[in-house]
Backbone atoms as SQL, in Angstrom:
CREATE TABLE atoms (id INTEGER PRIMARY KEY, chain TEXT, resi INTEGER, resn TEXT, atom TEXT, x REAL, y REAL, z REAL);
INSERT INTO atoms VALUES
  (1, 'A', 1, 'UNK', 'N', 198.361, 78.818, -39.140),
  (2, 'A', 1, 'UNK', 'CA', 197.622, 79.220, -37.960),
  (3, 'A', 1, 'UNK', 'C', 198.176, 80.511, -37.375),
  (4, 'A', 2, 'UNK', 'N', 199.546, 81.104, -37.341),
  (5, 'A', 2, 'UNK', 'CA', 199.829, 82.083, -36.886),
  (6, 'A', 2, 'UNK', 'C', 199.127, 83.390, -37.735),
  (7, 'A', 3, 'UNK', 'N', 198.778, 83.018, -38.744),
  (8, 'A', 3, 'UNK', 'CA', 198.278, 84.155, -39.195),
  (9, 'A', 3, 'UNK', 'C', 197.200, 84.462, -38.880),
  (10, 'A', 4, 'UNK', 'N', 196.854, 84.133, -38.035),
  (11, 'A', 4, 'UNK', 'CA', 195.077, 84.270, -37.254),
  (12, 'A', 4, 'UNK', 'C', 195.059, 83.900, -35.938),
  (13, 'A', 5, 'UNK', 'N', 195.977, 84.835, -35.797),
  (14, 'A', 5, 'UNK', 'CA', 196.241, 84.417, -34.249),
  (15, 'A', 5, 'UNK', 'C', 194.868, 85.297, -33.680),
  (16, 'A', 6, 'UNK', 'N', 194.576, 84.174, -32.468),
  (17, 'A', 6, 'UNK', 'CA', 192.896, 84.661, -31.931),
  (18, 'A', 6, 'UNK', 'C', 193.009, 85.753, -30.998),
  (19, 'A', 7, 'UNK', 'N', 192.093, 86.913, -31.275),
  (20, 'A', 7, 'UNK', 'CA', 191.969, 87.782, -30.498),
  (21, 'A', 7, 'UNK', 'C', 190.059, 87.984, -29.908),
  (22, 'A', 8, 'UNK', 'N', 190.165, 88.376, -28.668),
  (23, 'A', 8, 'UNK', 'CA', 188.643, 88.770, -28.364),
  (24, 'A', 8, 'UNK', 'C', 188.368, 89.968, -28.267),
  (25, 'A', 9, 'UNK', 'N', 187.581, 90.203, -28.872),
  (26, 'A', 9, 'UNK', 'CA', 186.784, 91.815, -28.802),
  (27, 'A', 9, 'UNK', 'C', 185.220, 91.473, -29.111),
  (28, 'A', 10, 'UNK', 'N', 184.577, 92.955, -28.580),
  (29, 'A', 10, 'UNK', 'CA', 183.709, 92.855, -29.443),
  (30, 'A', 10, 'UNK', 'C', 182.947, 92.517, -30.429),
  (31, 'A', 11, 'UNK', 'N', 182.245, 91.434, -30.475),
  (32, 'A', 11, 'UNK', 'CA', 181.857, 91.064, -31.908),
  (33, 'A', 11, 'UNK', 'C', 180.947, 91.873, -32.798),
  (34, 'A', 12, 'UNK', 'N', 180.009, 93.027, -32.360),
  (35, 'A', 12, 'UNK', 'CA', 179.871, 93.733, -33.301),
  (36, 'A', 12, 'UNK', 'C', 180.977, 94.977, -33.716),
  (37, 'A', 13, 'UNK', 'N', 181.773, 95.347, -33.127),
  (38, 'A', 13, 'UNK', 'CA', 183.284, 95.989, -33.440),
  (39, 'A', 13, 'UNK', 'C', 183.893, 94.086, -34.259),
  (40, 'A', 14, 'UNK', 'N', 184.003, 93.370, -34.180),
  (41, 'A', 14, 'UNK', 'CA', 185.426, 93.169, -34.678),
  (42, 'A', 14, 'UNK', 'C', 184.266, 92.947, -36.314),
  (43, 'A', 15, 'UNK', 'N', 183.472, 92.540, -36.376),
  (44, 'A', 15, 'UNK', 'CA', 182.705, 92.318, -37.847),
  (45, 'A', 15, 'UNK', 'C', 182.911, 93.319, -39.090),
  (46, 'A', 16, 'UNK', 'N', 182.485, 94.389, -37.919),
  (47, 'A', 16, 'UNK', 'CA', 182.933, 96.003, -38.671),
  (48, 'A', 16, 'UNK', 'C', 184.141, 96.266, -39.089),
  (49, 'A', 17, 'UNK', 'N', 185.322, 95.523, -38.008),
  (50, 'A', 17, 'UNK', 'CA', 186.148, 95.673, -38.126),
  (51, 'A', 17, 'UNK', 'C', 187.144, 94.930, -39.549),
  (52, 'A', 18, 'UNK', 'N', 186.708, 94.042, -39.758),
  (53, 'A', 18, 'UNK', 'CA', 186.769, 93.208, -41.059),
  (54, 'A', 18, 'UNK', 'C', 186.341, 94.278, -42.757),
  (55, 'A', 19, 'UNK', 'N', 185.508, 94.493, -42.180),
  (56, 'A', 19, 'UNK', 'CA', 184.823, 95.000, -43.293),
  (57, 'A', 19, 'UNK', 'C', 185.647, 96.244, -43.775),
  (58, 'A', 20, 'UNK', 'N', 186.155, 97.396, -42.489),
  (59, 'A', 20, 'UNK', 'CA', 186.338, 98.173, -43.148),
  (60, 'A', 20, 'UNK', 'C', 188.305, 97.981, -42.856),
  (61, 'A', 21, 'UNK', 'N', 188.770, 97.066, -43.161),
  (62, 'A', 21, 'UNK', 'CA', 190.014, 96.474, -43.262),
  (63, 'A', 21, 'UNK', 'C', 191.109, 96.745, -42.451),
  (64, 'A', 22, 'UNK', 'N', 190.638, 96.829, -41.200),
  (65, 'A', 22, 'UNK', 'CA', 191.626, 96.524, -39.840),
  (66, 'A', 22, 'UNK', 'C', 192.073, 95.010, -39.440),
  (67, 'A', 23, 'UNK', 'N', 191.161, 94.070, -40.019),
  (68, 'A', 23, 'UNK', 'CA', 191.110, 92.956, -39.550),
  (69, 'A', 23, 'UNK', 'C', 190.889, 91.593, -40.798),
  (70, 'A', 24, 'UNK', 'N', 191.956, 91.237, -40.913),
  (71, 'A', 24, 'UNK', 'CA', 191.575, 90.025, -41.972),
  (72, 'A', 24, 'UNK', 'C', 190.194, 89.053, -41.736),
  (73, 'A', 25, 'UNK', 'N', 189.598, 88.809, -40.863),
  (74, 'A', 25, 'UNK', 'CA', 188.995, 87.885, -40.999),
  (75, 'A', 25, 'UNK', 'C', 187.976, 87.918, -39.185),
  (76, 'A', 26, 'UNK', 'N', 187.026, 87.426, -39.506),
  (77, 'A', 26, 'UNK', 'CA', 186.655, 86.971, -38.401),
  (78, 'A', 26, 'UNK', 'C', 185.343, 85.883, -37.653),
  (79, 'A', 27, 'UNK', 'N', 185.496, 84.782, -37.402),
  (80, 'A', 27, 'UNK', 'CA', 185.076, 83.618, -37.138),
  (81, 'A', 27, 'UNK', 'C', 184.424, 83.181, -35.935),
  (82, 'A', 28, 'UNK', 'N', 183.334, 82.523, -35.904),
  (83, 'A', 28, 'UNK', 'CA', 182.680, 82.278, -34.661),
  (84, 'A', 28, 'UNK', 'C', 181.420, 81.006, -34.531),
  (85, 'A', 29, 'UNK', 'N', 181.696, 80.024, -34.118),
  (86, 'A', 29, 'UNK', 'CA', 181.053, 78.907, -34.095),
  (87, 'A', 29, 'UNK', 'C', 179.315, 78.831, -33.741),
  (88, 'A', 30, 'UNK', 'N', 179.213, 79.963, -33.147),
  (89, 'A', 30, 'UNK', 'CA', 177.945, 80.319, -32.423),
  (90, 'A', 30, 'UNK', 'C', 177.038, 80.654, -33.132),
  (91, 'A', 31, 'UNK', 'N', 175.526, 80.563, -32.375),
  (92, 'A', 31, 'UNK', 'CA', 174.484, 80.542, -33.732),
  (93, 'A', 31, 'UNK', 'C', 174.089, 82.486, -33.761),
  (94, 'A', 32, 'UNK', 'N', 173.709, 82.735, -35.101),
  (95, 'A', 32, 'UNK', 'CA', 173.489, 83.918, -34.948),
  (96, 'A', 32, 'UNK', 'C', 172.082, 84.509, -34.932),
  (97, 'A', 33, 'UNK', 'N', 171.234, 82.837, -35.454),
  (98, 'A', 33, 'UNK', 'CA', 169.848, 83.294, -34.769),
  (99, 'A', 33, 'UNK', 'C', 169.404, 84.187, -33.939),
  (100, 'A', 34, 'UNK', 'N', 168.489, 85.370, -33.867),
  (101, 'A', 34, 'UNK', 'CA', 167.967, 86.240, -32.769),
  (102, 'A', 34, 'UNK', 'C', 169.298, 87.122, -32.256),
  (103, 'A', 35, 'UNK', 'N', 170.224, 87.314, -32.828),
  (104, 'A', 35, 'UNK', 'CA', 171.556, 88.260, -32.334),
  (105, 'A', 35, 'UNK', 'C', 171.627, 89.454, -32.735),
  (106, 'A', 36, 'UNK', 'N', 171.462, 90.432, -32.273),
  (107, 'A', 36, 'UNK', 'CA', 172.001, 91.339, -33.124),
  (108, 'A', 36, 'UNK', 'C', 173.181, 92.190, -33.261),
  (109, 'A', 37, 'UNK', 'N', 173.870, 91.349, -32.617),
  (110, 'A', 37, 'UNK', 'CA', 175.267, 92.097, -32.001),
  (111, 'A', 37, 'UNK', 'C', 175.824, 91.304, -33.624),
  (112, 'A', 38, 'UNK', 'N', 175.846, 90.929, -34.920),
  (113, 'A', 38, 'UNK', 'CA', 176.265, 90.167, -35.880),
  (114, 'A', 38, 'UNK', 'C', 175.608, 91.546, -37.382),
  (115, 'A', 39, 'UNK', 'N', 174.394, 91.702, -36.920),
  (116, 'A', 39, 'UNK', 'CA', 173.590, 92.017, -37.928),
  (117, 'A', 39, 'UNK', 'C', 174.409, 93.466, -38.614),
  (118, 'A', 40, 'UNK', 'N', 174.452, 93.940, -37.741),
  (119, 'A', 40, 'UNK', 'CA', 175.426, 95.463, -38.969),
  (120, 'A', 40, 'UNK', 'C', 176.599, 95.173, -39.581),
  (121, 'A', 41, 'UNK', 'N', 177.364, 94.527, -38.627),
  (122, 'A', 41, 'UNK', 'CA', 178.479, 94.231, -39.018),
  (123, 'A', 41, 'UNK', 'C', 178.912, 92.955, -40.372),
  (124, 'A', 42, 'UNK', 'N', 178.226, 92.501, -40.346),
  (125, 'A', 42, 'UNK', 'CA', 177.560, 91.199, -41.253),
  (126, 'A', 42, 'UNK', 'C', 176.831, 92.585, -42.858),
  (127, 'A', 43, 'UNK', 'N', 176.274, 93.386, -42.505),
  (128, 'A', 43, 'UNK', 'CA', 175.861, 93.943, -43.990),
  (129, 'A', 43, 'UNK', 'C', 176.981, 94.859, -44.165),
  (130, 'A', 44, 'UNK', 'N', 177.798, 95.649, -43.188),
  (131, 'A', 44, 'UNK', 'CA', 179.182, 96.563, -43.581),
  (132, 'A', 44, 'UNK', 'C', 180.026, 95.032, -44.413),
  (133, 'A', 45, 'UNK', 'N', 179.948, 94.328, -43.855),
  (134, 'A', 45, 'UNK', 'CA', 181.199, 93.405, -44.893),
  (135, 'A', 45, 'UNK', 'C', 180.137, 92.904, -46.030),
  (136, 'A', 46, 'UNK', 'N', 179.496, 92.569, -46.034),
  (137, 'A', 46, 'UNK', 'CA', 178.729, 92.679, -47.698),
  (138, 'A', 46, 'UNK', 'C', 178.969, 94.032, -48.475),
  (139, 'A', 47, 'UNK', 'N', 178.794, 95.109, -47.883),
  (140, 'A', 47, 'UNK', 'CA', 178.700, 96.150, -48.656),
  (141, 'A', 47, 'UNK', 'C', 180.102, 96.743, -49.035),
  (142, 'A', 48, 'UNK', 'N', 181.207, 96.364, -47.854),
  (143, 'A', 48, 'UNK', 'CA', 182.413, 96.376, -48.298),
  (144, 'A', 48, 'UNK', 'C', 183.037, 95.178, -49.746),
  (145, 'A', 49, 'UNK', 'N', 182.356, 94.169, -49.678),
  (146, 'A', 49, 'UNK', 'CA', 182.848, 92.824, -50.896),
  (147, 'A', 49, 'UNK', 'C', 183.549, 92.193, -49.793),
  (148, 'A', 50, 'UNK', 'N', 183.526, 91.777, -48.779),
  (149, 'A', 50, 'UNK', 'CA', 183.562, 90.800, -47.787),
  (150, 'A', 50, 'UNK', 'C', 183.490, 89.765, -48.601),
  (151, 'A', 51, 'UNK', 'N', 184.066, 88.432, -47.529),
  (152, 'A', 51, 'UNK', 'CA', 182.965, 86.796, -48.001),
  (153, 'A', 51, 'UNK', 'C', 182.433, 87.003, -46.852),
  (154, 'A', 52, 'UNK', 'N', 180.628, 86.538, -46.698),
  (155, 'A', 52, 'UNK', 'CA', 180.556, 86.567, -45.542),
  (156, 'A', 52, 'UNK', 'C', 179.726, 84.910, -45.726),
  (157, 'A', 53, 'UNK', 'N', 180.189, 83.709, -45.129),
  (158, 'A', 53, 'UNK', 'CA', 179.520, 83.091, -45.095),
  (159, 'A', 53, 'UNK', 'C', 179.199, 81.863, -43.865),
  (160, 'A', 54, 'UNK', 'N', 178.284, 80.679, -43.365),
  (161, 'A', 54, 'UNK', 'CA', 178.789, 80.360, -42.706),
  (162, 'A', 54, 'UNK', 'C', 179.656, 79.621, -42.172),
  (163, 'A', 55, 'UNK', 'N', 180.011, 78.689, -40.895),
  (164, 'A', 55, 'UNK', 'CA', 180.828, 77.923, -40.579),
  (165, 'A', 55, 'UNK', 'C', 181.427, 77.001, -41.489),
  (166, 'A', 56, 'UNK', 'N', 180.848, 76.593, -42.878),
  (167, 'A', 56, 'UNK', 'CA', 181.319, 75.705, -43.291),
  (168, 'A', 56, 'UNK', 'C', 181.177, 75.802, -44.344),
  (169, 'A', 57, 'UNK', 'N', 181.170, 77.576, -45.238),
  (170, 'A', 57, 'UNK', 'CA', 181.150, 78.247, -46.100),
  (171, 'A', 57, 'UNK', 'C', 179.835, 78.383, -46.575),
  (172, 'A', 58, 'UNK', 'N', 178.540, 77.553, -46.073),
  (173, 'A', 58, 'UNK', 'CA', 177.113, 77.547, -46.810),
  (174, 'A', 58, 'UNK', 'C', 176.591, 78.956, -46.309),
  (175, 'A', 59, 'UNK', 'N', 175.690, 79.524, -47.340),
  (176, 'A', 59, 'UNK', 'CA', 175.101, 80.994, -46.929),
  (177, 'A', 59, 'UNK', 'C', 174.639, 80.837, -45.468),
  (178, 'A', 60, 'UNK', 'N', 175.079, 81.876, -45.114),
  (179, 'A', 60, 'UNK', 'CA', 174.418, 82.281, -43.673),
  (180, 'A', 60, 'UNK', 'C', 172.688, 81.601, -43.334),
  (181, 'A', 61, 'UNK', 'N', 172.440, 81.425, -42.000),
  (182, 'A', 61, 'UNK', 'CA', 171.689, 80.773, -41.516),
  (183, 'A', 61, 'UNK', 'C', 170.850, 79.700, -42.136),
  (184, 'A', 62, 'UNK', 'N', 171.347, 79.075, -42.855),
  (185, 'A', 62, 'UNK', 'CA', 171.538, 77.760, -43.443),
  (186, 'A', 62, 'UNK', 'C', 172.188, 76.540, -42.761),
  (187, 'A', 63, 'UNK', 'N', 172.317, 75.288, -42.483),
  (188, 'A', 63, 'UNK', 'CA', 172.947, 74.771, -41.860),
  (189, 'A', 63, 'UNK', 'C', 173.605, 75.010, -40.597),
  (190, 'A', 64, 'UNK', 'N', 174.347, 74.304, -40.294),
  (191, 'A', 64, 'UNK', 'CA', 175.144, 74.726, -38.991),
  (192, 'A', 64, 'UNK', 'C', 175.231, 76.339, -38.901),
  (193, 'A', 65, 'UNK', 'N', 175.004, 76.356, -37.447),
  (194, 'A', 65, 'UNK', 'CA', 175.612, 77.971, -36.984),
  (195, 'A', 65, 'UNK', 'C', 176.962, 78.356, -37.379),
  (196, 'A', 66, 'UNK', 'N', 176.754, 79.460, -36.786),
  (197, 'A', 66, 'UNK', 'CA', 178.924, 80.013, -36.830),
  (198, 'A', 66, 'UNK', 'C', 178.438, 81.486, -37.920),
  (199, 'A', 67, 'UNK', 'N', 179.727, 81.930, -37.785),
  (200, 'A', 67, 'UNK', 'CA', 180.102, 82.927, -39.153),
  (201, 'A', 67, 'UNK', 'C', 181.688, 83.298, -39.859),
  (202, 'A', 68, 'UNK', 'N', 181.836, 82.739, -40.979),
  (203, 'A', 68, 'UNK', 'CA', 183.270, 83.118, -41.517),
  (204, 'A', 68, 'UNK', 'C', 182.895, 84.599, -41.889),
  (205, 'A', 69, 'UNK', 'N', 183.554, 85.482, -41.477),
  (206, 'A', 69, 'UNK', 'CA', 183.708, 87.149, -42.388),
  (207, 'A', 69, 'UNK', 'C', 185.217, 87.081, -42.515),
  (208, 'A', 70, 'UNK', 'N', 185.454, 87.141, -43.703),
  (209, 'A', 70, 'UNK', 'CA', 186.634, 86.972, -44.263),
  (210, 'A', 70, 'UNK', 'C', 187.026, 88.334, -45.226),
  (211, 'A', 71, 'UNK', 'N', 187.940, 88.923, -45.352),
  (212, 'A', 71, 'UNK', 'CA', 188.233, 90.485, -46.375),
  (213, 'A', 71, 'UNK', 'C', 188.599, 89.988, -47.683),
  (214, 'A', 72, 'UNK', 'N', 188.754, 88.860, -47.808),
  (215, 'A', 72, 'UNK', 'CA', 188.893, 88.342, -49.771),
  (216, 'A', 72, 'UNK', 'C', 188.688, 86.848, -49.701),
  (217, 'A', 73, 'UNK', 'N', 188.462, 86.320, -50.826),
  (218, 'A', 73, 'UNK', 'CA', 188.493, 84.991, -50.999),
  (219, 'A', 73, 'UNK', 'C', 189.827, 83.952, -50.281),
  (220, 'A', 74, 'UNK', 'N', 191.051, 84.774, -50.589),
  (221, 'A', 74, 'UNK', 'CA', 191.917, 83.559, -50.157),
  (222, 'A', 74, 'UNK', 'C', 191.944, 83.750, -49.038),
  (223, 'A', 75, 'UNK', 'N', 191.867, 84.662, -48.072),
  (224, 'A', 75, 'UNK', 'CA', 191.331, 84.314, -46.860),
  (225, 'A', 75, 'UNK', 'C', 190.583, 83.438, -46.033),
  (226, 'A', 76, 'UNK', 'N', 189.147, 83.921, -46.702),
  (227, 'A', 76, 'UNK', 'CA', 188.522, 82.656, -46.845),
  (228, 'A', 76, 'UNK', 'C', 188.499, 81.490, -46.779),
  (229, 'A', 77, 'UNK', 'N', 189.378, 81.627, -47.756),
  (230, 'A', 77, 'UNK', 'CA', 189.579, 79.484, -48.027),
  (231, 'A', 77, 'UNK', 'C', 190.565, 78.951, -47.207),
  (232, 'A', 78, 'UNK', 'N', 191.118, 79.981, -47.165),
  (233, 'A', 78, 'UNK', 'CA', 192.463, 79.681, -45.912),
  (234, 'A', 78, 'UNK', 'C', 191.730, 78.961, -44.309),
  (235, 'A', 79, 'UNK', 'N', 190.419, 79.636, -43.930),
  (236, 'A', 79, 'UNK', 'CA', 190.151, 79.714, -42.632),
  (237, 'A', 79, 'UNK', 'C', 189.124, 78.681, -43.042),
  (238, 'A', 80, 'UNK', 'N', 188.596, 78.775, -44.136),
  (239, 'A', 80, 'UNK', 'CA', 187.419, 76.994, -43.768),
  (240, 'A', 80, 'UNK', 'C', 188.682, 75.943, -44.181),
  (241, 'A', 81, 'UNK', 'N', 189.658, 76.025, -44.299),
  (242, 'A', 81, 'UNK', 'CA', 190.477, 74.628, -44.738),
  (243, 'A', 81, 'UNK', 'C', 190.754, 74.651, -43.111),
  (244, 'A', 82, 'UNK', 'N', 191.351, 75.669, -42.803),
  (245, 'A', 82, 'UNK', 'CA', 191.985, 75.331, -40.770),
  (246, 'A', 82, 'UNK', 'C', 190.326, 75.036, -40.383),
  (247, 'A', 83, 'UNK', 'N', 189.243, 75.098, -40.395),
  (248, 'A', 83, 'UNK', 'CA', 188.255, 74.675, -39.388),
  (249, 'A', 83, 'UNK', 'C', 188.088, 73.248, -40.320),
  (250, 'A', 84, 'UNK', 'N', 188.210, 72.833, -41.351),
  (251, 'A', 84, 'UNK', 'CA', 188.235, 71.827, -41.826),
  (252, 'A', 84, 'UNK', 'C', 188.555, 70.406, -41.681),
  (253, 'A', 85, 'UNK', 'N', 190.138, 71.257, -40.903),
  (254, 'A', 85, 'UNK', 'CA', 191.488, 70.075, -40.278),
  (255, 'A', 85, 'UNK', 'C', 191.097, 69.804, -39.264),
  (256, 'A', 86, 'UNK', 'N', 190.492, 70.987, -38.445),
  (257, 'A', 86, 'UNK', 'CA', 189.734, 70.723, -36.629),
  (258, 'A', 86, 'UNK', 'C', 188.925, 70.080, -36.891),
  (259, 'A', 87, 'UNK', 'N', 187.992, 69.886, -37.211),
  (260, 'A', 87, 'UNK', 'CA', 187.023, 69.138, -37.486),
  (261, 'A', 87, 'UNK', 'C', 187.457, 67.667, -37.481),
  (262, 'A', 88, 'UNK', 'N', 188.631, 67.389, -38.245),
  (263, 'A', 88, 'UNK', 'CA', 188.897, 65.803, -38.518),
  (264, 'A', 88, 'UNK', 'C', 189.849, 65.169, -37.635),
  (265, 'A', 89, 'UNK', 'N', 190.012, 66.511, -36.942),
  (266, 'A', 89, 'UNK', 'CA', 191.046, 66.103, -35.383),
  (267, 'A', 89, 'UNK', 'C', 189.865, 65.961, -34.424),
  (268, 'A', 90, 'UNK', 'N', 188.770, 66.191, -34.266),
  (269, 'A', 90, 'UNK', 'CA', 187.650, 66.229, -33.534),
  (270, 'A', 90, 'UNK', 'C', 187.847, 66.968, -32.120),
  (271, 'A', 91, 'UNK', 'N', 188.003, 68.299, -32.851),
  (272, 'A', 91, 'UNK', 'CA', 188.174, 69.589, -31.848),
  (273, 'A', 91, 'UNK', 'C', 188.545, 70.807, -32.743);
């Protein structure tokens, strides 16, 4: 968990911010339906080779809301295993 220690900014800055590799990762439970504060920043990390997927790794707006943007795979897997554990702590 220290390695993701939570910061708030901007969410269309911190998305971008992922993508173009200031920022390992970045996560958000919220739906992204009708948002567009998600939408650029969400195709800069595709176009960078991002993971971009959602809360519970299924393609974006599929299932549950949220968004993992993650800068490589083990990242990735790193941050749906910690929302994984919350989940079974029920929080």
């Amino acid at each position: 968990m220290e390695r993701f220690r939570p910061r708030v900014v901007c969410t269309s800055l911190a998305v971008a911010w992922v993508a173009a590799g200031r920022r390992a990762a970045y996560v958000t439970d919220g739906h992204l339906n009708d948002s567009v504060h998600f939408t650029s920043g969400i195709a800069l990390c595709r176009a960078a080779g991002c993971v971009v997927t959602g809360i519970r790794g299924q393609p974006l707006h599929t299932g549950p809301g949220g968004l993992v943007a993650a800068a490589d795979h083990g990242t990735h897997a790193a941050l749906l295993s910690i929302i994984g554990n919350q989940g079974k702590r029920g929080g």
